[in-house]
C-alpha positions as CSV (number, residue, x, y, z in Angstrom):
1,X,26.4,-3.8,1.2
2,X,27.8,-6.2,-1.1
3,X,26.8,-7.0,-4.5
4,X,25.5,-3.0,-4.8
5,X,26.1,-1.0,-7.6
6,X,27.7,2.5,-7.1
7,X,24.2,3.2,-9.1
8,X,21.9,1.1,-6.7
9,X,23.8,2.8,-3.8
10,X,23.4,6.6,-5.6
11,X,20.0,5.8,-6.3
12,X,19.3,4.8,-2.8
13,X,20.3,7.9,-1.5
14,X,19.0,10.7,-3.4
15,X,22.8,11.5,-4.6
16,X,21.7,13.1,-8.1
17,X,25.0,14.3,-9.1
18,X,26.1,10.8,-8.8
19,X,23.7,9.2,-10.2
20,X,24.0,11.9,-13.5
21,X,28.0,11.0,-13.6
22,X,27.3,7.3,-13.5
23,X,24.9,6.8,-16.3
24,X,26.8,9.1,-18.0
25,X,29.8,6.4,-17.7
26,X,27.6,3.9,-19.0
27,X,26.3,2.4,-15.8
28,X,23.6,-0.6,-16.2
29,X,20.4,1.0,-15.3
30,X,18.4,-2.4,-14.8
31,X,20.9,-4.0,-12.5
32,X,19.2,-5.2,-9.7
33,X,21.1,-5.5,-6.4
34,X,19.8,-6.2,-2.7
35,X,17.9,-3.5,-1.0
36,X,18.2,-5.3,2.3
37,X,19.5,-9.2,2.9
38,X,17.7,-10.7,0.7
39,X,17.4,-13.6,-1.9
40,X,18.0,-12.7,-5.2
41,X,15.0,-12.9,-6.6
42,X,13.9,-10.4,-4.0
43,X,16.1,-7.8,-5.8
44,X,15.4,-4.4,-7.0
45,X,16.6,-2.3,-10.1
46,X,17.7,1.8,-9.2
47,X,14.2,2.6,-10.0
48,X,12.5,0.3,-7.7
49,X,14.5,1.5,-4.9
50,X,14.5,5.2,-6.0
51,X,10.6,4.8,-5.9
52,X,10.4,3.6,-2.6
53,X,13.0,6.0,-0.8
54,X,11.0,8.7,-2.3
55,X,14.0,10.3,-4.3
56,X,11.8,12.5,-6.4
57,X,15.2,13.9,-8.7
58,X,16.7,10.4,-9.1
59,X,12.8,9.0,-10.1
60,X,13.0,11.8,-13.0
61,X,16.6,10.7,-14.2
62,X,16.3,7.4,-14.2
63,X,13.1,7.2,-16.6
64,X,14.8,10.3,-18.7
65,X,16.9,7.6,-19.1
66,X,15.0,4.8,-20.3
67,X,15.0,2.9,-16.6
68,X,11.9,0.3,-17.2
69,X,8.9,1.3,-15.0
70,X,7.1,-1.4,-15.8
71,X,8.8,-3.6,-13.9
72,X,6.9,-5.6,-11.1
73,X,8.9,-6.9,-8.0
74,X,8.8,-10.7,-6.6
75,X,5.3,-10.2,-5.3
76,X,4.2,-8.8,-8.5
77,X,3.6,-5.1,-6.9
78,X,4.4,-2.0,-9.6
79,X,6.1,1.0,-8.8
80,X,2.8,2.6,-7.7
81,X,2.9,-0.1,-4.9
82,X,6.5,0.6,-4.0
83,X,5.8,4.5,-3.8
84,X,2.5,3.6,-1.6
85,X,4.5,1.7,0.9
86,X,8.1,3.9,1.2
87,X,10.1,2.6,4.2
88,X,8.8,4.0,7.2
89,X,5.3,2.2,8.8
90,X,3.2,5.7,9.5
91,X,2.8,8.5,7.7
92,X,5.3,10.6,8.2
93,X,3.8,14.2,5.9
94,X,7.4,15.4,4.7
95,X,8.1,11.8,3.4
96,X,4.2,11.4,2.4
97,X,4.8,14.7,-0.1
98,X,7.5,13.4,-1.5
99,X,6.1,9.7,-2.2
100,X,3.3,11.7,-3.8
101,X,5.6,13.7,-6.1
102,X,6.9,10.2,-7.6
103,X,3.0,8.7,-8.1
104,X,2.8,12.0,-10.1
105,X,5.6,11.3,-12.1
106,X,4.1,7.7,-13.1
107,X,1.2,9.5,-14.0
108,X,0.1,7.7,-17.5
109,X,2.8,5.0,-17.1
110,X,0.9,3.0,-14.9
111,X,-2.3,2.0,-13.9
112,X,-2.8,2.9,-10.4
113,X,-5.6,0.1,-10.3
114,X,-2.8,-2.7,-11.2
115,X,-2.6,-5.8,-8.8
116,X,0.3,-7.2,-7.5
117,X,-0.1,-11.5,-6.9
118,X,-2.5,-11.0,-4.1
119,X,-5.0,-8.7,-5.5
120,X,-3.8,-5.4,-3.2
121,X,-3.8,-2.4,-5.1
122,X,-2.1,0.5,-3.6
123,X,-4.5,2.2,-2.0
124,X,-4.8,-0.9,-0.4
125,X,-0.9,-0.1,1.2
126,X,-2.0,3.5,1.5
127,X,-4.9,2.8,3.6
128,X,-3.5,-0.1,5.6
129,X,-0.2,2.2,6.4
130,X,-1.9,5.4,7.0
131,X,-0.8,7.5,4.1
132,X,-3.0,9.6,3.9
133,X,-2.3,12.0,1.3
134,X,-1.6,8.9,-0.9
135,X,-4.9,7.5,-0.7
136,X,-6.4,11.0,-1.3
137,X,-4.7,11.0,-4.3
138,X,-5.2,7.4,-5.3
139,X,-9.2,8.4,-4.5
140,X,-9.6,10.7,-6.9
141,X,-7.8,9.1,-9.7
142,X,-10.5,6.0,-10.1
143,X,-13.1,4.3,-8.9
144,X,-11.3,1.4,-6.7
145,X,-14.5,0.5,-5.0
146,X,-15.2,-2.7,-6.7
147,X,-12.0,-3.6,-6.8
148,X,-11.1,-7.2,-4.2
149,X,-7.6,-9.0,-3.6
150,X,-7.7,-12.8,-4.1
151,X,-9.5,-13.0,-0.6
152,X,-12.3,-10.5,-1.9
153,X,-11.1,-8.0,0.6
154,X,-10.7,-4.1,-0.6
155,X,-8.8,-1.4,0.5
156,X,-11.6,-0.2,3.3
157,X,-11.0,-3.5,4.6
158,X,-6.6,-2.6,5.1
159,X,-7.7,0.4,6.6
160,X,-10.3,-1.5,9.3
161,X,-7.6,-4.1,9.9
162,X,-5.3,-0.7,10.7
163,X,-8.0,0.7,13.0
164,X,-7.6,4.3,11.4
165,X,-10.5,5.9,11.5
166,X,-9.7,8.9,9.6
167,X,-9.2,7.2,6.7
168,X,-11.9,4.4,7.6
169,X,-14.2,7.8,7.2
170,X,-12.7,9.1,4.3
171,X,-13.2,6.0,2.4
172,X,-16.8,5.8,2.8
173,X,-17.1,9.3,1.8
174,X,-15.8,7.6,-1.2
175,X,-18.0,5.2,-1.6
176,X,-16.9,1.7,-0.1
177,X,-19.1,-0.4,1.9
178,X,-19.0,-1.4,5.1
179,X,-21.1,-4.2,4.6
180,X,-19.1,-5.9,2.0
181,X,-18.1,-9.4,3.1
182,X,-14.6,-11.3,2.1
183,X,-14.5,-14.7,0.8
184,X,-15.5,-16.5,4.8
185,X,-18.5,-14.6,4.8
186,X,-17.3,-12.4,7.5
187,X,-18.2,-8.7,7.5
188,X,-15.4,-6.2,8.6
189,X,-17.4,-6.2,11.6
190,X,-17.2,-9.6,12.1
191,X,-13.2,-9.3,11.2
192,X,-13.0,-6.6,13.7
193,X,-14.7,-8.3,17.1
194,X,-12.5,-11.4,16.5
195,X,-9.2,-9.1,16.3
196,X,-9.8,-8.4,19.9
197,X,-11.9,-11.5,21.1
198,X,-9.2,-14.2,20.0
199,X,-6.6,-12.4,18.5
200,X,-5.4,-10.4,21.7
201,X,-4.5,-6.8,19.5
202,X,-4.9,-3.9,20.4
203,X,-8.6,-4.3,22.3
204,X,-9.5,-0.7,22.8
205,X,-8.6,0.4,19.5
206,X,-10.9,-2.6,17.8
207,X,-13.4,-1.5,19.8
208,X,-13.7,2.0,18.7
209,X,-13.6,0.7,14.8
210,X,-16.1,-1.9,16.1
211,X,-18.1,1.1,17.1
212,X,-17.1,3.5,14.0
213,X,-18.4,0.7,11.7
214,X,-21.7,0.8,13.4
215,X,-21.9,4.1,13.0
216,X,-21.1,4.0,9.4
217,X,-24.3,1.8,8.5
218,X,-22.8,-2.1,9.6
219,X,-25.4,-4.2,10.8
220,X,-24.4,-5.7,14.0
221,X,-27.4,-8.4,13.6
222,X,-25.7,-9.4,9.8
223,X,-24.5,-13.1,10.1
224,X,-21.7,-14.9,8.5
225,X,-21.6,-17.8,7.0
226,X,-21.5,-20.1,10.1
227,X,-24.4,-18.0,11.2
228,X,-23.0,-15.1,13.7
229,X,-23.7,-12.3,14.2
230,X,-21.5,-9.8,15.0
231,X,-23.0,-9.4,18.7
232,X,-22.7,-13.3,19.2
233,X,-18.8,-13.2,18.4
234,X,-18.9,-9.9,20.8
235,X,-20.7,-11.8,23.8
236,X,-19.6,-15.4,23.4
């Protein structure tokens, strides 16, 4: 693609030889270059994309060689965010281990608690994506229970909006609440009934998360802030 560095494009690929023999010639190791068609200001340094292509080897070199990892993309998300959302939607578990091998390097670097401009943390990527062994190992790194985005949502709430109940479990196990309401007033219950009343998704999977949140302690007979309940929004 144009306006790519041999670097970028090294980077990119998980070419390690390459990218050795380039910064040995002196190649810029901040230049930041398109990772798809984008604007400029949408651009990412060898690092950035590195993180996100999982190229475990090319992560090492680049910070053995000074690459700034504290560098925050246009929507202020870090390279823990970038590593938490890699390319593909799913988890995919050969991909997932290798993601997970490049959090471990930024181990101590960066806070895996840091925010991009929304509030989302990256267990808030991990759980809405279904990266599972990402959000196991963001769990047990820190408490990112009290944690809320700029709409006082958390991660639990990502993973409800997902409908994957694995890690809906998982994260209660953790400690986050079910009952926790966003900024509205709406429960996740509440969010979760009007995905599939009015939103038209996928209605059979809302209604098992509808169900699972039940089951996990949400009070059906809560109300929001316009005085609902979640069995109102279900029945209306």
């Amino acid at each position: 693609m144009e306006h790519r560095t041999p670097l970028f494009n090294a980077a990119m690929k998980g070419e390690t030889a390459l990218v050795r023999f380039l910064l040995g010639k002196g190649a810029d190791v901040e230049a930041k270059c398109p990772p798809w068609s984008s604007p400029v200001e949408t651009w990412y340094t060898p690092l950035q994309i590195a993180v996100q292509e999982g190229c475990v080897e090319v992560v090492e070199i680049l910070l053995a060689a000074d690459a700034d990892f504290r560098i925050l993309n246009y929507f202020g998300e870090s390279l823990i965010h970038l590593a938490a959302w890699g390319r593909h939607f799913l988890a995919q578990p050969r991909v997932d281990q290798r993601r997970l091998k490049v959090m471990k390097l930024l181990e101590g670097k960066i806070d895996v608690r840091t925010q991009c401009h929304r509030g989302r943390t990256a267990l808030d990527v991990a759980a809405h994506r279904r990266k599972y062994s990402t959000l196991k190992y963001l769990l047990g790194q820190v408490d990112f229970t009290r944690i809320q985005d700029c709409r006082r949502r958390n991660a639990l709430h990502c993973a409800v909006d997902g409908g994957h109940k694995d890690v809906i479990i998982s994260m209660v196990a953790a400690g986050f609440d079910v009952s926790i309401r966003d900024e509205s007033g709406a429960s996740m219950l509440h969010e979760t009934i009007g995905n599939w009343r009015w939103r038209f998704e996928d209605k059979e999977k809302a209604i098992e998360t509808s169900l699972l949140l039940v089951w996990l302690g949400a009070n059906p007979m809560a109300v929001n802030d316009r005085g609902y309940n979640a069995l109102d929004m279900a029945f209306s």
